[in-house]
Every structure is written in C-alpha cells, then in structure tokens.
C-alpha positions as CSV (number, residue, x, y, z in Angstrom):
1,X,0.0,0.0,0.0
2,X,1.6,3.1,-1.0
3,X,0.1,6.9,-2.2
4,X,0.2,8.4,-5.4
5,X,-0.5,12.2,-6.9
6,X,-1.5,12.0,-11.0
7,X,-1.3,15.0,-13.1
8,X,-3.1,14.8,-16.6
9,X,-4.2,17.0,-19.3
10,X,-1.3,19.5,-19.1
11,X,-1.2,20.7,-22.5
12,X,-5.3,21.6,-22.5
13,X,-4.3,22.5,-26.6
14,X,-3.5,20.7,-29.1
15,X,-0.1,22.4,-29.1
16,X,3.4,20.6,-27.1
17,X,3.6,21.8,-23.5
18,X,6.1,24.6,-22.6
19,X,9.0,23.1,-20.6
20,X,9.2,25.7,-18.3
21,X,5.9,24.7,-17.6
22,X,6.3,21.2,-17.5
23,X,9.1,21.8,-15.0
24,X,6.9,24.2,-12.5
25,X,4.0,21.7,-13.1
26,X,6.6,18.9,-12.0
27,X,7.7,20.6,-9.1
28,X,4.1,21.2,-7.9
29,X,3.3,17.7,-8.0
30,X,6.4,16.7,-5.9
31,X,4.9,19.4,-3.5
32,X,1.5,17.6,-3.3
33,X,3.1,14.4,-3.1
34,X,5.6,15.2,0.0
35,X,2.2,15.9,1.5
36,X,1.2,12.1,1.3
37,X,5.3,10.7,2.5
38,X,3.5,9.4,5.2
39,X,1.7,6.9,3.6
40,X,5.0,5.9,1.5
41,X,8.6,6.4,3.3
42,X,10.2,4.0,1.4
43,X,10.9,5.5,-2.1
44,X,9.7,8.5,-4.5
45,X,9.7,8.0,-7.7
46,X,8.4,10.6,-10.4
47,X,7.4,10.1,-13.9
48,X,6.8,13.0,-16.2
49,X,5.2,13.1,-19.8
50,X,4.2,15.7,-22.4
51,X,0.6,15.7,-20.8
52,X,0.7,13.6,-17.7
53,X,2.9,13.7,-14.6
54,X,2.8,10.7,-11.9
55,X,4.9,10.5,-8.4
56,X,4.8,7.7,-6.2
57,X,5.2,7.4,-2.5
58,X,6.3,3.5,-1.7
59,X,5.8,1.6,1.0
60,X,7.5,-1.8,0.4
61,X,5.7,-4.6,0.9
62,X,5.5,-7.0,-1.7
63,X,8.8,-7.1,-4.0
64,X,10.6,-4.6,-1.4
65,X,13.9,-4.2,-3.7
66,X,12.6,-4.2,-7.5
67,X,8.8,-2.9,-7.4
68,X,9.2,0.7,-7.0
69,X,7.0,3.1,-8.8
70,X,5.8,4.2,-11.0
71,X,5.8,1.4,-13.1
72,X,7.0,1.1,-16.7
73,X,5.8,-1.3,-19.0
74,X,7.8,-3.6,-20.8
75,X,7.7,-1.7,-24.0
76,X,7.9,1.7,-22.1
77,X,4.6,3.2,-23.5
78,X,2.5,2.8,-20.6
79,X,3.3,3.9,-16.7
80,X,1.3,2.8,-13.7
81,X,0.8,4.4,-10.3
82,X,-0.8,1.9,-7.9
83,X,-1.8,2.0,-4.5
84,X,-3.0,-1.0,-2.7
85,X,-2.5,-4.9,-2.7
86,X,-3.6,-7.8,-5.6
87,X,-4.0,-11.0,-4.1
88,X,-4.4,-13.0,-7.0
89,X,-0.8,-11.4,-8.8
90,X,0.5,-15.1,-9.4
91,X,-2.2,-16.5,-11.2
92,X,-2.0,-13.3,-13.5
93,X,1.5,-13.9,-13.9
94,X,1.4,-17.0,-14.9
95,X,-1.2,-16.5,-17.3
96,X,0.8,-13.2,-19.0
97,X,4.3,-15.0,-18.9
98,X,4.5,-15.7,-22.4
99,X,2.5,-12.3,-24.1
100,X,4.4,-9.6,-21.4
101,X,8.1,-9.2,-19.9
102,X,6.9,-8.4,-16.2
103,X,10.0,-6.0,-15.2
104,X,9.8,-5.9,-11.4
105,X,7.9,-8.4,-8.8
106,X,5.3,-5.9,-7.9
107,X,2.4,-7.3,-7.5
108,X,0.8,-4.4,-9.2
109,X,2.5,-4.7,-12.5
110,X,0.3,-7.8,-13.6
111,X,-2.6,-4.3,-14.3
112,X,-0.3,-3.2,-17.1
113,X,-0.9,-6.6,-19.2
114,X,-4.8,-7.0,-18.1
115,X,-5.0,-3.3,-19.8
116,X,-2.8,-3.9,-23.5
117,X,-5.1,-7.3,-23.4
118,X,-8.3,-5.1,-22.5
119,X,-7.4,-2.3,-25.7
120,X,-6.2,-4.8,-27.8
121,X,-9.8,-6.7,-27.6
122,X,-12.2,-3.8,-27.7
123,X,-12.1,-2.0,-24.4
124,X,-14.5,-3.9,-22.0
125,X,-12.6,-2.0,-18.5
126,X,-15.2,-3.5,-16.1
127,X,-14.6,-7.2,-16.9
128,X,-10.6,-6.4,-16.5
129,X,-11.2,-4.7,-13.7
130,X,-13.1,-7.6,-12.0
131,X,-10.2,-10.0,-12.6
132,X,-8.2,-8.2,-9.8
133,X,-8.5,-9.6,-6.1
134,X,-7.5,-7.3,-3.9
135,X,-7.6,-3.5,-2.7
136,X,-6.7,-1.1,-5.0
137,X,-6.8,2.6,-6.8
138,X,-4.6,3.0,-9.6
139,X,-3.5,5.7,-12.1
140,X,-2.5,4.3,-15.6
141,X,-1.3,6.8,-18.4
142,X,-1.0,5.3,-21.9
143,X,1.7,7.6,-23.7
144,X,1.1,6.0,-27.1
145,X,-2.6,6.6,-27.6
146,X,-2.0,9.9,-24.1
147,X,-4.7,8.9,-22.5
148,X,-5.2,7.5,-18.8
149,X,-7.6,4.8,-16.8
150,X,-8.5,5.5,-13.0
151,X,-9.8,3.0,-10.9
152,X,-11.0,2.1,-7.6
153,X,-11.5,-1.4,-5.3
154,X,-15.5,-2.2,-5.3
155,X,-15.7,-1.4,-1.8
156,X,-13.1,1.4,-1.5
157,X,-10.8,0.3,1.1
158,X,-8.2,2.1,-0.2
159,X,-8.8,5.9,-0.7
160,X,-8.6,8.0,-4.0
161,X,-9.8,11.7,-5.0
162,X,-10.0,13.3,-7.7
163,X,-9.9,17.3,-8.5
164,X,-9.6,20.0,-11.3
165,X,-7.1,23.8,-11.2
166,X,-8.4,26.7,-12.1
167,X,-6.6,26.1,-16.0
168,X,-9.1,22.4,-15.8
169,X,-6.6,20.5,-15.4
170,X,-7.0,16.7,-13.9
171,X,-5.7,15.4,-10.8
172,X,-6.1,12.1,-8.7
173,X,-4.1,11.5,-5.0
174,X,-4.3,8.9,-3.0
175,X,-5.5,11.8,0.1
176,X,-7.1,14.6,-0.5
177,X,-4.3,17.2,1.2
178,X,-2.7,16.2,-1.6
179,X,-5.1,18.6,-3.7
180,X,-6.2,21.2,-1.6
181,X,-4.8,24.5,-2.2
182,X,-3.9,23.4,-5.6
183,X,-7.4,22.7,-6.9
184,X,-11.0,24.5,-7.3
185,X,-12.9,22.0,-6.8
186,X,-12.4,17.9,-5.0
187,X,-14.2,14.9,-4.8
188,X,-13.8,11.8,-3.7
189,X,-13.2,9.2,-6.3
190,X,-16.0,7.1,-6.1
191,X,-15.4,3.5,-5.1
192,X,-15.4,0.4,-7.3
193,X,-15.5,2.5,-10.6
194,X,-13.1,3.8,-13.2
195,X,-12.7,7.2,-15.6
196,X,-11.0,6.7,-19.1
197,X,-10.2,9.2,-20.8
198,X,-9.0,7.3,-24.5
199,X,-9.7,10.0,-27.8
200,X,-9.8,6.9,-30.3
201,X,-12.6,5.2,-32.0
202,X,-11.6,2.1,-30.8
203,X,-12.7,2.2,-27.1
204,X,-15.3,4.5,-25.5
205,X,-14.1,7.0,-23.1
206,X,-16.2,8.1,-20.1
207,X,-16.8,11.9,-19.2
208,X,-17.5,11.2,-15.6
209,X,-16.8,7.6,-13.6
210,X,-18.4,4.7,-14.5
211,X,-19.8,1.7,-12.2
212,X,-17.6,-1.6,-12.5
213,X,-18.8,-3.6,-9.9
214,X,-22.4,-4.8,-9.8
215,X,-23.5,-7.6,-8.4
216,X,-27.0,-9.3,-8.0
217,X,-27.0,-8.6,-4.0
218,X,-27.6,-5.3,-4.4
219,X,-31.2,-5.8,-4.5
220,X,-33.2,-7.6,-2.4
221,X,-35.1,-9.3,-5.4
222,X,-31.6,-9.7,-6.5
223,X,-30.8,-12.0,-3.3
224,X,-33.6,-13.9,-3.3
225,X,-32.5,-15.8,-6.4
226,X,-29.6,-16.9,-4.8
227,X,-31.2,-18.3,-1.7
228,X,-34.4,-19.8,-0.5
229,X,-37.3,-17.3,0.4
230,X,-36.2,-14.6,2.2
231,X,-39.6,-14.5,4.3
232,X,-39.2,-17.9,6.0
233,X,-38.6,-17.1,9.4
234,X,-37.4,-20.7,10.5
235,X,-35.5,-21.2,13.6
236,X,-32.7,-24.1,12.0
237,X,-29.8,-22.5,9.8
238,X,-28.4,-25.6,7.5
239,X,-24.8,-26.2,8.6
240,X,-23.9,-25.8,5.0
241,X,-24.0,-22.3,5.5
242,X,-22.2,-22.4,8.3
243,X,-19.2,-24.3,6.1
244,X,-19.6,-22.1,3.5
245,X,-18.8,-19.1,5.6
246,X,-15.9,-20.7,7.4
247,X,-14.1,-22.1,4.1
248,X,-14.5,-18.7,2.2
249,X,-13.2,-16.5,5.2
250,X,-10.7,-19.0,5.8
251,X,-9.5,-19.1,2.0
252,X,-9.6,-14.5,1.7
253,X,-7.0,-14.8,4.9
254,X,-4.9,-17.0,3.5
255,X,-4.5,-14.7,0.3
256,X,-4.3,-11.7,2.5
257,X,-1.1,-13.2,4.3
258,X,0.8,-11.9,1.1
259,X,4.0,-10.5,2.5
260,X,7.5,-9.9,2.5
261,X,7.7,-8.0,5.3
262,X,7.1,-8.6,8.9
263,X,2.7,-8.7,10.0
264,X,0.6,-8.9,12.1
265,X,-3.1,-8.3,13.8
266,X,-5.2,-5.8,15.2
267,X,-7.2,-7.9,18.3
268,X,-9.5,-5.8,20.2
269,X,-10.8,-9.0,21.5
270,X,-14.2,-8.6,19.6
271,X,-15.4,-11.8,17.8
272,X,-13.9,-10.0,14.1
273,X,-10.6,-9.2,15.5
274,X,-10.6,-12.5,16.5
275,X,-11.4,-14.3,14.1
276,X,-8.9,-13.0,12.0
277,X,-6.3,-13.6,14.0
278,X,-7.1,-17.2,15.0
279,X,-6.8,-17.9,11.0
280,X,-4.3,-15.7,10.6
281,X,-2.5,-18.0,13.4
282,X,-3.4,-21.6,11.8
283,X,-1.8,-20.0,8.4
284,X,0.9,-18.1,9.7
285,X,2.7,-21.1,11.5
286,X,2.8,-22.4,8.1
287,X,3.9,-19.7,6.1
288,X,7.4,-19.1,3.9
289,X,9.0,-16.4,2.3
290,X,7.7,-15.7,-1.4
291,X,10.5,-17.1,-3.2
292,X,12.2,-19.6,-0.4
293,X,11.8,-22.5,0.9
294,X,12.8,-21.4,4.2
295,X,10.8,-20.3,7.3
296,X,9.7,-16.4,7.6
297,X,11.7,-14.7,9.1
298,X,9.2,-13.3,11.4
299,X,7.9,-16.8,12.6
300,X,5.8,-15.2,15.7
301,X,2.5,-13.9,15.1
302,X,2.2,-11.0,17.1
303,X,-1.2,-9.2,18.1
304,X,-1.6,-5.7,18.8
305,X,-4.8,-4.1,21.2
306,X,-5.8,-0.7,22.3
307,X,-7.3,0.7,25.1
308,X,-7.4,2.6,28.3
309,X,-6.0,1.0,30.9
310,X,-8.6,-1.7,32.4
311,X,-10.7,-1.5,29.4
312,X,-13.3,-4.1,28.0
313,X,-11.1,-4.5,24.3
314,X,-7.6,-5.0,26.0
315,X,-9.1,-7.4,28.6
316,X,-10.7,-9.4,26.3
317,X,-8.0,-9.1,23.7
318,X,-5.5,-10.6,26.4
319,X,-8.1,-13.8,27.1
320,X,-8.4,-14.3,22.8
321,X,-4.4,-14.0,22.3
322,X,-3.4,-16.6,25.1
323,X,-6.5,-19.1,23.7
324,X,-5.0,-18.5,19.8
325,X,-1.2,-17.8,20.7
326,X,-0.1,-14.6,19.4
327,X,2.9,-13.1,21.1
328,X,0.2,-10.3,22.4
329,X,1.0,-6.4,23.3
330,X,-1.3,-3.9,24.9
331,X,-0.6,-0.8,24.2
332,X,-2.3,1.8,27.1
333,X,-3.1,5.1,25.9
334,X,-4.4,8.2,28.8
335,X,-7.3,10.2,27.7
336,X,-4.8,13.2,27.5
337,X,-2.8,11.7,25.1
338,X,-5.7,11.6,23.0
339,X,-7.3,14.7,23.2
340,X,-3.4,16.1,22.3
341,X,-3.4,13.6,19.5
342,X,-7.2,15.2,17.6
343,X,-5.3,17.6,15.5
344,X,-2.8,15.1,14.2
345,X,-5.9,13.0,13.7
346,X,-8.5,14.7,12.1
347,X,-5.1,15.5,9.7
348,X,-4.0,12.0,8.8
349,X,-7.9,10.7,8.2
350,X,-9.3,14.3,6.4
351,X,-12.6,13.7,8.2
352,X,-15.0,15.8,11.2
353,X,-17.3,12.8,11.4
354,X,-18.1,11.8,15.1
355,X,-17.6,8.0,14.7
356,X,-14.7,8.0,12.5
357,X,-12.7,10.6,15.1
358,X,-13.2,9.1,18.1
359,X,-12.7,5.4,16.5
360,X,-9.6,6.4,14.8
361,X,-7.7,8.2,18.1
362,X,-7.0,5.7,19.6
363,X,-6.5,3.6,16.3
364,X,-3.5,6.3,15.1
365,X,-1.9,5.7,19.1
366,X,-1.6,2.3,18.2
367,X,-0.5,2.2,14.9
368,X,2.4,4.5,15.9
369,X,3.4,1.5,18.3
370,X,3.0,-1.1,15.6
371,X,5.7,1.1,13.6
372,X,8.4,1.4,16.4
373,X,8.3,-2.4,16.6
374,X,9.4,-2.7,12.7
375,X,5.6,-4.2,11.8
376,X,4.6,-2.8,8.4
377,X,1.3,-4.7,7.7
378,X,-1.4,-5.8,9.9
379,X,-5.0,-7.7,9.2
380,X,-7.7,-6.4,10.7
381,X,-11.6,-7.0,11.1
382,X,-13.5,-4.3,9.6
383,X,-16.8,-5.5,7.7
384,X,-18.0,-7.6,9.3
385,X,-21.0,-6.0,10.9
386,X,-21.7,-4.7,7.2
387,X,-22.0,-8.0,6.4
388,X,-23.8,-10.0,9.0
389,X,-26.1,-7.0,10.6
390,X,-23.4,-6.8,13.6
391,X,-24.6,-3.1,14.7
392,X,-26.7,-3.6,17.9
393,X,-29.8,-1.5,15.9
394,X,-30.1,-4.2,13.6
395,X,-31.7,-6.1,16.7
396,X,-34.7,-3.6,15.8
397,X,-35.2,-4.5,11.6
398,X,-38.8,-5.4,11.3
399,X,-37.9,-7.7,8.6
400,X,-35.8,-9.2,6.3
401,X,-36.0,-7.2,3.6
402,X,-35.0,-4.1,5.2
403,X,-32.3,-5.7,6.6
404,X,-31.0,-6.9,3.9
405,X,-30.9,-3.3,2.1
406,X,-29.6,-1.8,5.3
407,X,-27.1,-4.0,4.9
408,X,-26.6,-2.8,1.3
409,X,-26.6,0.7,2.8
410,X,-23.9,0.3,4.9
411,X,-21.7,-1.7,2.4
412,X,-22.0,1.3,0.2
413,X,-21.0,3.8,3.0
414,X,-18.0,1.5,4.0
415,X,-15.3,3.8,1.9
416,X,-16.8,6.8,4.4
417,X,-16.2,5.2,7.6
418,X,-14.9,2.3,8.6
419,X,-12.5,1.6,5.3
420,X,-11.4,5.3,5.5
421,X,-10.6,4.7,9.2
422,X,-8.6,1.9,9.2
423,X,-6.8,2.9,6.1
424,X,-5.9,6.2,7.2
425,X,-5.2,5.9,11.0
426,X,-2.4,3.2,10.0
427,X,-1.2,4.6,7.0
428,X,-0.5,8.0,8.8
429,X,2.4,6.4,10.6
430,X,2.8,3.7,7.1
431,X,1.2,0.7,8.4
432,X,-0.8,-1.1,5.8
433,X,-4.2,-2.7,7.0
434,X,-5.9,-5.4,5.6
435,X,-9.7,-6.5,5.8
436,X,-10.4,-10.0,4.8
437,X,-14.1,-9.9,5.6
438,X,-14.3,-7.6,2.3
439,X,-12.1,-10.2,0.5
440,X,-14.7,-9.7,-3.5
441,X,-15.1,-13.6,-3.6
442,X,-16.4,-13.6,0.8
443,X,-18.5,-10.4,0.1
444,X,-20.7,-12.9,-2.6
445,X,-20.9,-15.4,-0.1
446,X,-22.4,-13.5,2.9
447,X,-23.7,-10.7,1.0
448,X,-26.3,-13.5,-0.9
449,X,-27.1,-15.6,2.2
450,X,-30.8,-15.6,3.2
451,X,-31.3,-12.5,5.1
452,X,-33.5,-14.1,7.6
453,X,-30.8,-16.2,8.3
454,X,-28.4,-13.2,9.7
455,X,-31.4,-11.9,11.6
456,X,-31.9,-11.6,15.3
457,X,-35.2,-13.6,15.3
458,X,-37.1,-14.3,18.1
459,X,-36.8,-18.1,18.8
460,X,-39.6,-19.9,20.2
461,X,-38.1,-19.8,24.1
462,X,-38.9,-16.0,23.6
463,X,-34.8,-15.1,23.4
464,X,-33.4,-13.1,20.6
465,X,-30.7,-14.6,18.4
466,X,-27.6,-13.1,18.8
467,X,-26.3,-11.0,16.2
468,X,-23.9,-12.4,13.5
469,X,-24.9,-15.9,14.5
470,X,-23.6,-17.9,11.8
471,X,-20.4,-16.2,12.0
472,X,-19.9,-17.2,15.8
473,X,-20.8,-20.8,15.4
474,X,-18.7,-21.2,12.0
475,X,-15.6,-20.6,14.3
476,X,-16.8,-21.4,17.8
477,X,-13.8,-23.7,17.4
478,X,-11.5,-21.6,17.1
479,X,-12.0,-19.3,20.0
480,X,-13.0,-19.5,23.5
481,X,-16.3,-19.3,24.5
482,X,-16.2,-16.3,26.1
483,X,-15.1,-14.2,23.1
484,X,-16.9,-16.1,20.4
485,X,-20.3,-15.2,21.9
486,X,-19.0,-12.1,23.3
487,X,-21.6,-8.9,22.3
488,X,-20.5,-6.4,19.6
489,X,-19.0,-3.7,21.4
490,X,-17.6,-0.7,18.7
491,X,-13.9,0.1,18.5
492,X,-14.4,3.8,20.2
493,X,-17.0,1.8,23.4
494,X,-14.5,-1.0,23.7
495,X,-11.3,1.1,23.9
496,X,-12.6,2.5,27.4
497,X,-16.4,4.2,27.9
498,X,-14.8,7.5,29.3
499,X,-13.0,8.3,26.3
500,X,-16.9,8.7,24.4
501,X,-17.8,10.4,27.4
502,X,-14.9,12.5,28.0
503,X,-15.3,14.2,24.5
504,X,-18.4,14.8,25.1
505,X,-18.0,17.0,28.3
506,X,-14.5,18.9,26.8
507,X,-16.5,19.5,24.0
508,X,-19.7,20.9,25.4
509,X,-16.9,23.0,27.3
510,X,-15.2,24.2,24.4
511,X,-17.9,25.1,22.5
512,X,-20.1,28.2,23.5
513,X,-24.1,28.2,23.0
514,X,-23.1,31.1,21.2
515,X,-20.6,29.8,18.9
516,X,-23.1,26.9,18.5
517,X,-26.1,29.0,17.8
518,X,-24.0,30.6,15.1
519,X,-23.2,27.8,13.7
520,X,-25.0,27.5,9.8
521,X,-23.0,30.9,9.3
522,X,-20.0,29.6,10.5
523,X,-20.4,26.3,8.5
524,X,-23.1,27.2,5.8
525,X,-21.7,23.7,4.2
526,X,-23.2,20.7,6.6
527,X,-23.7,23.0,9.9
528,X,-22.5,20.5,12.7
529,X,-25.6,19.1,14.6
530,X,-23.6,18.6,18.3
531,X,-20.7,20.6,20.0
532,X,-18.8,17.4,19.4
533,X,-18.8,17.9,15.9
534,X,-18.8,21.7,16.1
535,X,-15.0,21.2,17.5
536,X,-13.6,18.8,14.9
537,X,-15.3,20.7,12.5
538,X,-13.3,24.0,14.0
539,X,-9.7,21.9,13.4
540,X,-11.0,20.6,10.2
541,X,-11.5,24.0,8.8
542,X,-8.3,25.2,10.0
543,X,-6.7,22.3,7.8
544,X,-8.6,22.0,4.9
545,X,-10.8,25.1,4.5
546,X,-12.1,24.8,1.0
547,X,-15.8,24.3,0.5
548,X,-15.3,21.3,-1.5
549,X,-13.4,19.7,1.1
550,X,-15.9,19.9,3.3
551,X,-18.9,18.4,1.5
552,X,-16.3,15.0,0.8
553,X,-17.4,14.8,4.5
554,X,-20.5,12.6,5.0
555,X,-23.3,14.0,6.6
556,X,-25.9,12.0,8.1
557,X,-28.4,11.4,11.4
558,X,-28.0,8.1,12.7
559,X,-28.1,5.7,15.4
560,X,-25.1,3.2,17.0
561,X,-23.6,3.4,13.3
562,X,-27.0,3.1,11.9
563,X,-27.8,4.8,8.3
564,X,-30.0,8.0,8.3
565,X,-33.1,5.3,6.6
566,X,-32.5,3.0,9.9
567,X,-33.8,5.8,11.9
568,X,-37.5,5.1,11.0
569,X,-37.4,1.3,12.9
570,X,-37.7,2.9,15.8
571,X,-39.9,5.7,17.2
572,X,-37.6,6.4,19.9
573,X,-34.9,7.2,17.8
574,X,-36.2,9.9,15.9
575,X,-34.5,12.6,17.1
576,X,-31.2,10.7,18.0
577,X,-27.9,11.6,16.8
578,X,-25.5,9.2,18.4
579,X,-23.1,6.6,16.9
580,X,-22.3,4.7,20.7
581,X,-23.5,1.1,20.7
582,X,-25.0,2.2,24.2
583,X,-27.4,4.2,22.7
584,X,-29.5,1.1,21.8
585,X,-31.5,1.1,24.5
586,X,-32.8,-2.5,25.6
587,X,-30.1,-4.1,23.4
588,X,-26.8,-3.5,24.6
589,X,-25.5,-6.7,27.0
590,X,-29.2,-7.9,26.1
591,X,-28.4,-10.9,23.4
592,X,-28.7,-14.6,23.4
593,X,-26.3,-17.1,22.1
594,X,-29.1,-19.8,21.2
C-alpha cells in the first residue's frame, strides 16, 4: 500500500507543452506528493510526460527491492501508479508470462498486461477490472494513444480523490491534502468504478466515472434468487451455510497473508478481531517467504490491542491471544494523550465525522506503536457488521427485507467510515491494513445468504438470536467461549467508555451556545448538529478550509452506526444523533447465544 499524486491534461491545446511549464508543473506535484510521504517512506519515484505527470510514495511490501514506482511497461509506452495490494498477482503472472516481460515483482505490475489485453480486444474496462483480487486505486497513463484509466477497489478500502485547477486541469491522489490548495474543486473518487479518458474510436471514453462492480445482491429481489425465500422465518440455519462461511473466510486470509515484510493483527478482542487472527495463526505457522523454501523470518505472530488501561477491548484481547497464541501487546493510551493527538488525527484521516474521530484516536496511538516495533502490515476486522447486521440496531429490523438493504446501505458507505478509518489511521504512521471480511469472492458469499438467516429472530423460548450468529458458530472452534459469543462492542466503546464520554464534556466546554447557535454561518456547508462535531469541524476547517473539502465529508443522522433510513425502525430514535453502541436502549448486554 503506497500513495500516489497523477497530473493529466497539461497541454489543455493541441499544441506541445512549454518546458518551463512542464518543469513548474513537476515541481508542484512533488509538492503535493511530499504531502502524502507518510503513507509511503520507502521510495519517490516521479514520472513526467508531455501531458501527464505521476509520483509515487512507496511503502515496500510486496517485492521490497525491485517494485518501486511508478511502473514502466515492458515496452515503455505505458506507466502505472498503484496503491494497494492484488491478491491474485501469481495467477495473472502466470497466465501473461509468455505475451508480457513483467519487469519488477510488484504485484501491481500484472494491471499493465490485463489493460494492453483489454485495448487490444475492444475496451471492456469492467470485466478487466473484475479480474483483480485485492484492494486497490490506480493511475495508468497510456503515452502512445495519451490517455489515462483511473480506478478504484468495489468497496473502496483504499482511498482516492479526484480534483480539477483553475486552468481544468486533472488530478487524482491517494489523500485529498494532496489537492487542496492546488485545486478549485475535490471529490472523492467514487469507489469500485473507473474514468478513461481514450480519444480513439476504438474504445469508448467516459466523461465522468463509471460503475464496475455490480453484483446481483444489491437488490433484495436480486438476493432472493440466490437463496431460498427470504420470508421464511425458521429457527434451524443448514450447517452448510455455516461451512460455506468458514471455508470462504478462511480461504480470503490466507490470500491476504501476502508479504514480505514482517505482520501482524489488530485484536481488540471482539469476535472479528478474532477471528482474523485465530486464521491468521493456523496460516501463519505455516507460512514461507515468497520465493524460499525457508521459514519467515518473522515466525511469531504478534497481536496488537488498544485501550485505556482496564478497558473491555484490552481485557478481552488478552483472554483471545493466550487461547490462539499470538505473542500479544497492549498498548495503554491516557485520555490526554488523545485529546493532544485530535489535530494530528483529524489531519492524517481528512474527516470531522463523530464516529470516525473518536474510532480512529485511539486507532493512530496504536498504529504509531505497531511502527516502532518494525511491523509494516497488519489484518484487521473491519466489515464484518456490514455483512452479518453486527450493529446492535439491527436487533430492531422489522424484517428481512430491510435488513437486507440496510445491509446494502452500509456496504455502500464503507469507503466513508470504517475503510477510510482503518486505512488512514495506520497509513499516517505507514502501516498497511488489511480486511479480509471484504475479500470480492467472501462479500458474494455472505452478501447472498438468506437474510433471515443473519437476523436476530425471536426463537420460540422467547430469546433473541444473537447478532452475527452464523459467524460465531462457523468458528466457535477456534475461540474460547467467552469471546466467540461475546456482544459487539464498537472500536471507540471498547477502547474504554470515558473516552466517548470525555469528548463529550470537553466539547460541550469548548464550544459556547453562542458559537453553536451561530453555527449554519460559521459552516453554511453541513452545519455541525452537536458541539462534538462543532469542535472537529473548527480543526478541520483550520486544515482544509475549502468548501469542497468539506462536503467529501459525509453528513448523516443516525443511530449506534446506523444509516440516516434506519432511523425510522424505531420511534424512539427519531430525534437521536448518536453513533455509541449504548445508545441502543434494551439491546446492549441484552443478546442470546441460542
């Protein structure tokens, strides 16, 4: 996982760019890039064209002495910034061995032969696009026919925007301080789509970003064809599912452990965290180096948790390690430290939403820790409760259907949140995370299960199935009892409940009723809807103070995580605005194994 900065259009004529030009536009884009180091400290490299500049920040991970970028192709016509991980690089290789002469051992370098084979047959950039497994947004600039092809992972787990200077023209980076300052107007690069910008007749190129990845779950007519009726409210789940579910986890962490570097886990000692690294463990023990038949040289798996001191994560992380055998560290943050940390924080993950802030704090402590120790990827358990209706509101959907498309809901809002969180808060100190719960090929799998089977149903001794039941009993193995049917607790709750309810009183401080009454002319763009917000908003503006930055913010009422449409399954909720798990009233320490 890396960070790139992409300049195109330069010329915006028909006539050859100026080199003085092309020399103050190069120098500007190794300005924006030095912005982003952070989430590459291992190399800079710089390409620059007649109308398209590229320079990439590296963070060595797979091919740590050849793969640097950008990336050239073998017959030098076509350079690649990439930012992310594919899994499935060997099988690509293999298949491109004979038609392409693959120059380094970057995983990344098998896009540059999916896109001659993709131009060569007509164009079709969603079905080479789907052939990649992993996480990913790349910058690809064709200097024969100058033209370029942007894309981004389905889910959007790793982050890309997009903006336009006051002369039109087009840039992408990997974070948007990258482009603020330099351009009018930013957006966020929307996630598992592409932009290409060809001028031939022999592919079609797109004006604005277009949709790759579609899938038949979207829908909840779309899910029905792939499992039995969604309205059958039975109380037996066939233990095929339950296989299923294991076996395609199981296989996305095994792809994930790609790595020629030193890993490990994140284990809050929640049932995701833990899962991950109990199969992370089984894998690990059996693991060699890429290209060697010996034994990595990291042998240990080693297990990271954060919290304040006496905290529900770190204790329950502690009981999970010794049951699965991580070399386990615990890493105690004070609620000073924090609150000194905000600024950094609300720099590194170019957000003012409540969840993500407090979620990521304690997330960016940690991730410094992870650095010191020489660990420069880590898995992690994010998307799971996307998947499975984990949130403790989804206790409350009156039925399957809307729980299935609130599950779609939250899938879509993943790159805002969670995905943007994890991504950021580790890569701010260059730590790459990994997420094999939104491995493409697991998504299908849980994503078309009955609905009704991921449901908290009443069962007929009048208890309420606990949330993401399948997922506890498919690895109930695997854990110990304790943490396998332990209740979903969110990253900011688990870290320690004073740090929620800390911010809240500072903030409240910090914050006058004046200020806050004055708010929609302070902020006419999303006016903050608590103090809490009011104050990460103030640091926000102070770093980013463009307009458009602010509206790449998302902006929505909700519940315990829930989406603005959840809102109405409850009447009590109506006027909430609070992403705790605790505000769940009835719910929280309230489930049932069964």
């Amino acid at each position: 996982m890396c960070g790139f900065v992409g300049a195109f259009d330069l010329r915006n004529n028909s006539q050859p760019i100026d080199e003085v030009l092309k020399e103050t536009l190069r120098n500007q884009v190794l300005e924006m890039s030095k912005k982003i180091r952070h989430r590459g400290p291992d190399w800079t490299g710089v390409y620059t064209g007649d109308n398209a500049i590229l320079s990439h920040e590296r963070l060595a991970i797979v091919d740590p002495l050849s793969g640097k970028q950008p990336l050239i192709s073998d017959d030098g016509t076509i350079i690649l910034a990439a930012n992310g991980e594919i899994y499935n690089h060997k099988i690509l290789r293999e298949e491109f061995k004979k038609s392409y002469k693959f120059q380094t051992g970057s995983d990344c370098e098998v896009i540059i032969p999916l896109y001659k084979e993709c131009i060569a047959s007509g164009g079709d950039f969603s079905a080479m696009i789907e052939r990649l497994s992993g996480i990913f947004a790349f910058a690809l600039y064709d200097s024969k026919r100058d033209c370029y092809l942007i894309a981004r992972d389905e889910i959007g787990v790793i982050p890309l925007y997009q903006g336009w200077d006051k002369s039109g023209r087009y840039y992408v980076a990997s974070e948007l301080k990258a482009l603020e300052g330099e351009c009018v107007t930013i957006e966020e690069f929307p996630n598992g789509s592409y932009l290409y910008s060809g001028k031939d007749n022999k592919v079609e190129s797109s004006a604005k970003p277009i949709r790759w990845y579609k899938r038949k779950w979207e829908t909840f007519d779309g899910v029905k064809a792939s499992a039995k009726a969604c309205d059958e409210k039975g109380n037996i789940i066939n233990p095929s599912v339950i296989e299923k579910v294991k076996n395609g986890l199981e296989n996305a962490v095994k792809a994930q452990l790609m790595s020629d570097v030193p890993y490990g886990v994140l284990l809050s000692g929640g049932l995701d965290s833990s899962i991950i690294a109990a199969i992370t463990q089984k894998y690990s023990k059996k693991r060699i180096e890429s290209d060697s038949k010996e034994n990595a040289w990291w042998p240990q798996l080693h297990s990271f948790a954060v919290g304040l001191e006496g905290s529900p994560d770190l204790i329950a992380a502690q009981k999970a390690a010794d049951y699965i055998g991580t070399v386990h560290h615990e890493v105690h943050f004070t609620i000073q430290e924090a609150l000194d940390a905000l600024p950094d924080v609300i720099y590194h993950i170019e957000t003012y939403d409540i969840t993500t802030v407090r979620a990521s704090t304690p997330m960016y402590l940690l991730a410094r820790v992870i650095k010191s120790m020489g660990i420069k990827m880590v898995l992690s358990g994010e998307g799971s409760d996307e998947l499975f209706g984990g949130y403790l509101y989804f206790h409350k959907a009156p039925d399957s259907k809307e729980f299935h498309e609130e599950l779609v809901r939250k899938m879509s809002k993943l790159h805002l949140y969670d995905c943007l969180r994890a991504n950021k808060s580790l890569m701010a100190w260059g730590v790459e995370g990994r997420v094999p719960f939104l491995d493409k090929d697991f998504i299908d799998i849980a994503m078309s299960l009955n609905p009704s089977d991921k449901m908290n149903i009443l069962l007929e001794d009048g208890k309420q199935r606990m949330e993401k039941w399948i997922l506890r009993k498919a690895f109930e193995d695997m854990l110990p009892e304790s943490i396998c049917w332990r209740q979903k607790e969110q990253f900011s709750d688990g870290v320690g409940y004073s740090w929620i309810d800390t911010l809240k009183k500072v903030t409240e401080e910090k914050v006058s009723d004046q200020e806050f009454a004055r708010r929609e002319n302070r902020f006419p763009v999303n006016p903050p809807k608590t103090k809490e917000e009011y104050y990460y908003r103030e640091i926000y503006s102070k770093l980013f103070p463009s307009d458009s930055a602010a509206k790449c913010v998302p902006h929505e009422a909700g519940v315990a995580c829930s989406t603005a449409k959840a809102l109405e399954w409850d009447a009590a909720w109506k006027n909430m605005d609070e992403p705790s798990g605790r505000a769940i009233s009835g719910v929280h320490d309230q489930a049932y194994k069964a």
